[in-house]
ZAFI-594658 format. One line per 10 residues: number of its first residue (from 0); their letters; for each residue x, y, z of C-alpha. Coordinates in pm, 1 decimal, padded with zeros to 6 digits. Layout:
N
NUM	A	X,Y,Z | ...
% end
This chain:
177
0	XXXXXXXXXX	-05424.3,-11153.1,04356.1 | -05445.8,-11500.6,04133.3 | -05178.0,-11449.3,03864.6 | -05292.0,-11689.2,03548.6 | -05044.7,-11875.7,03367.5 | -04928.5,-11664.0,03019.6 | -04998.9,-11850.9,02713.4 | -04756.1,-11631.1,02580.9 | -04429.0,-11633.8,02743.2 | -04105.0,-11649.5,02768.2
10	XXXXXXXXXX	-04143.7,-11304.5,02655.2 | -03879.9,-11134.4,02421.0 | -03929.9,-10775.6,02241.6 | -04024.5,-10915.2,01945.8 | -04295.9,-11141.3,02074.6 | -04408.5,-10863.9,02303.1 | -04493.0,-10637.4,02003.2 | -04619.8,-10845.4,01794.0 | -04840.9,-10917.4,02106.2 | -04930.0,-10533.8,02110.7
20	XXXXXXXXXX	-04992.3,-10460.4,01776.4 | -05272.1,-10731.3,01768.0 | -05405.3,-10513.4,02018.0 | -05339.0,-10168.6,01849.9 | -05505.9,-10396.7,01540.1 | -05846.6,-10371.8,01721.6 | -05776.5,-10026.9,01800.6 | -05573.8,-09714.9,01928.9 | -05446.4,-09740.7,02292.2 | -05227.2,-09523.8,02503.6
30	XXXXXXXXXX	-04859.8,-09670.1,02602.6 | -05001.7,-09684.0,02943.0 | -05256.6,-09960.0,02878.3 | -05034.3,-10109.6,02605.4 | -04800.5,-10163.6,02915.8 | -05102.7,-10288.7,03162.9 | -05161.0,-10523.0,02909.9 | -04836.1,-10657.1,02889.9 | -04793.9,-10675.8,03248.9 | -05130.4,-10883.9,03295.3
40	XXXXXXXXXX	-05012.7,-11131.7,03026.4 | -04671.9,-11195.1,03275.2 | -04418.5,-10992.4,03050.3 | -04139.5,-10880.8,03244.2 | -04069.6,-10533.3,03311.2 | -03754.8,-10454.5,03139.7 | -03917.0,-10637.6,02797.0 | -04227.3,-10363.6,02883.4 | -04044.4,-10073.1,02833.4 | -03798.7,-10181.6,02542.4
50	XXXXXXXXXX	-04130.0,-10295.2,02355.4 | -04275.3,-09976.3,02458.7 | -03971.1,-09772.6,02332.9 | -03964.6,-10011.7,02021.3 | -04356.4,-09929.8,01957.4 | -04283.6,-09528.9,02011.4 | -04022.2,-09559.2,01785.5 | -04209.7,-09731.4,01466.1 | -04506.1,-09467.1,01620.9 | -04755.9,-09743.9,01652.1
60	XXXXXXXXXX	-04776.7,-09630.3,01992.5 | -04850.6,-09225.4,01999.0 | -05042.3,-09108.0,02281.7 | -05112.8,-08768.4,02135.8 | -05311.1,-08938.2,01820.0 | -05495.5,-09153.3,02072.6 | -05594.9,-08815.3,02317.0 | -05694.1,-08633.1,02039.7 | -05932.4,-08984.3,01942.7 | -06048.8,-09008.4,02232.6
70	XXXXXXXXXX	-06107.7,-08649.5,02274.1 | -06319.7,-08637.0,01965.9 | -06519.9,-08915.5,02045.9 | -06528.7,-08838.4,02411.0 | -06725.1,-08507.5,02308.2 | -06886.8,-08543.0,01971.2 | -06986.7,-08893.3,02006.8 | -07055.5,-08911.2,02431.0 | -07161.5,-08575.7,02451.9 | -06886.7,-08500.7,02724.5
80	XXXXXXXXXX	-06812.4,-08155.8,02846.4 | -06435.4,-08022.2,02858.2 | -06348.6,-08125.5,03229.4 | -06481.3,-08506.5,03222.3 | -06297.5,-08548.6,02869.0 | -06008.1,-08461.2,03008.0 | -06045.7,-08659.8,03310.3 | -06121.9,-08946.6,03039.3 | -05796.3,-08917.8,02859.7 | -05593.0,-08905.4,03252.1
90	XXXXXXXXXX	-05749.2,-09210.2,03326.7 | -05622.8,-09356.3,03029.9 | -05244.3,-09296.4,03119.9 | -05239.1,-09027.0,02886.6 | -05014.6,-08717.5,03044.0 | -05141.2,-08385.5,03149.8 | -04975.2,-08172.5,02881.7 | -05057.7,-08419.8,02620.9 | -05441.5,-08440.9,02745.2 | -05488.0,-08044.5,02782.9
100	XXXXXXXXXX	-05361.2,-08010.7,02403.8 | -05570.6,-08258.5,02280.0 | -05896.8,-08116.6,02499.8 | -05732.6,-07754.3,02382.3 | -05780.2,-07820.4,02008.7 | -06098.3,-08057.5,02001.1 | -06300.1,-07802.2,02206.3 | -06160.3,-07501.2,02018.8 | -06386.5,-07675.3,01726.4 | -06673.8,-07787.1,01898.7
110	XXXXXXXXXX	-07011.9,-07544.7,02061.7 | -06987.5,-07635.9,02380.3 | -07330.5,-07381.6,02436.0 | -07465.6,-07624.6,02149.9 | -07332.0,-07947.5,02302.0 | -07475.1,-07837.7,02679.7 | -07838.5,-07747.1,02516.9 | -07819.3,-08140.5,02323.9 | -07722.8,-08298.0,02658.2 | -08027.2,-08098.7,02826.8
120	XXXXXXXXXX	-08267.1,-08169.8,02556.3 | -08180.2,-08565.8,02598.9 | -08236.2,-08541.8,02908.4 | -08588.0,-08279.7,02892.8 | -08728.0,-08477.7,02644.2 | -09003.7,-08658.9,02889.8 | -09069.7,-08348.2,03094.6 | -09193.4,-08178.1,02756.5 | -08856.0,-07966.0,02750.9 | -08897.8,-07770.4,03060.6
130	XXXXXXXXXX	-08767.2,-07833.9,03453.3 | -09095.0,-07851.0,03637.1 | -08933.9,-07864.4,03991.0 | -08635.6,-07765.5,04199.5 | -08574.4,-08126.7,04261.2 | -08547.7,-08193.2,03877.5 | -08336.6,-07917.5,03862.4 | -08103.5,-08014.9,04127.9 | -08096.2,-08349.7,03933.1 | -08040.3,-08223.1,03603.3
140	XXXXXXXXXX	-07745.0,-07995.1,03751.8 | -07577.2,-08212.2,03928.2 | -07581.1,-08453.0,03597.4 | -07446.6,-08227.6,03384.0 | -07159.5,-08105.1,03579.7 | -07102.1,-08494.3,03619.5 | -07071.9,-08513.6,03246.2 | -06822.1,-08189.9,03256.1 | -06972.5,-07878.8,03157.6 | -06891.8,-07630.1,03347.6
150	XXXXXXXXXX	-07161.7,-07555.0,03641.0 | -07257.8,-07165.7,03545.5 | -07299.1,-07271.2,03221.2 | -07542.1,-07578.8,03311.8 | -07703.6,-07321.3,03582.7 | -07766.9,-07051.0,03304.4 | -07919.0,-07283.7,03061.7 | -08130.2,-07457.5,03341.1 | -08253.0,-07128.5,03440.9 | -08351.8,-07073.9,02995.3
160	XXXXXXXXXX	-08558.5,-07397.0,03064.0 | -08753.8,-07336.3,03373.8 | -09150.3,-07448.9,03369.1 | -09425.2,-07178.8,03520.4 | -09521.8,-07436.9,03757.7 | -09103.0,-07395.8,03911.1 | -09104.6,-07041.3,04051.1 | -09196.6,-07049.0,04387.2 | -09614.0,-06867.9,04453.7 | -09546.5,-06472.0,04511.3
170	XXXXXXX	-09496.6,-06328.3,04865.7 | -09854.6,-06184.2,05028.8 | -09679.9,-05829.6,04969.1 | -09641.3,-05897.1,04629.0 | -10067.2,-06026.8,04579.1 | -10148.7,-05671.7,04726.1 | -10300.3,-05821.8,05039.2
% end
């Protein structure tokens, strides 16, 4: 991997925050990418973590104000369910205790029956509101479990939205011949 020259170095603590908070500036990040940051402008390690523990300190830097951010937005803005949420807030360096709180409280105030039905209507809205065929409904499924609701609760309201033309013709038994 190509390391590029640092505009900013020699690092100090001092030069590292103020390097971070133009970043936090723009916008709330974990400690995690606060630190990736650092390390991809060529700060040294040991000047990472004191300008870590110097941002946690001053509480520029709090990772449970930027779960439960991204948790919010996550679900109310993105539409996520519960499961990819919280995989959203892992990926961004975010521990697990930290990230279940966070996913905890958010979804303790949010419809997640209401939330499913708006992520199924998007996606209905050219069929005319209705899954015509099992193929669409595999599709539709296997999207919505992607996005993280929980799969007997996409299968349920799937099964609320099925089109006449979906259910399979009736056995001979059943046509009395």
């Amino acid at each position: 991997m190509l390391h590029r020259k640092s505009a900013h170095g020699p690092f100090s603590v001092q030069s590292a925050s103020v390097l971070a908070l133009g970043w936090l500036a723009g916008r709330d990040l974990s400690a995690a990418e606060i630190q990736l940051r650092l390390r991809r402008a060529g700060c040294p390690d040991d000047i990472i973590h004191r300008t870590i523990e110097h941002l946690r300190f001053t509480r520029a830097i709090d990772d449970e104000r930027v779960a439960m951010s991204r948790a919010r937005f996550e679900s109310g803005v993105r539409g996520r369910g519960r499961d990819r949420v919280l995989l959203r807030l892992r990926s961004l360096g975010i521990d697990a205790e930290t990230a279940r709180r966070a996913v905890d409280a958010v979804f303790a105030e949010v419809d997640q029956a209401g939330l499913l039905d708006r992520a199924l209507d998007r996606r209905l809205r050219p069929s005319g509101g209705l899954v015509r065929t099992p193929a669409e409904y595999r599709r539709f499924y296997a999207a919505l479990v992607r996005q993280g609701f929980p799969p007997a609760d996409v299968r349920r309201a799937l099964d609320r939205r099925r089109g006449k033309t979906f259910d399979p013709p009736p056995d001979e038994e059943d046509r009395g011949g």
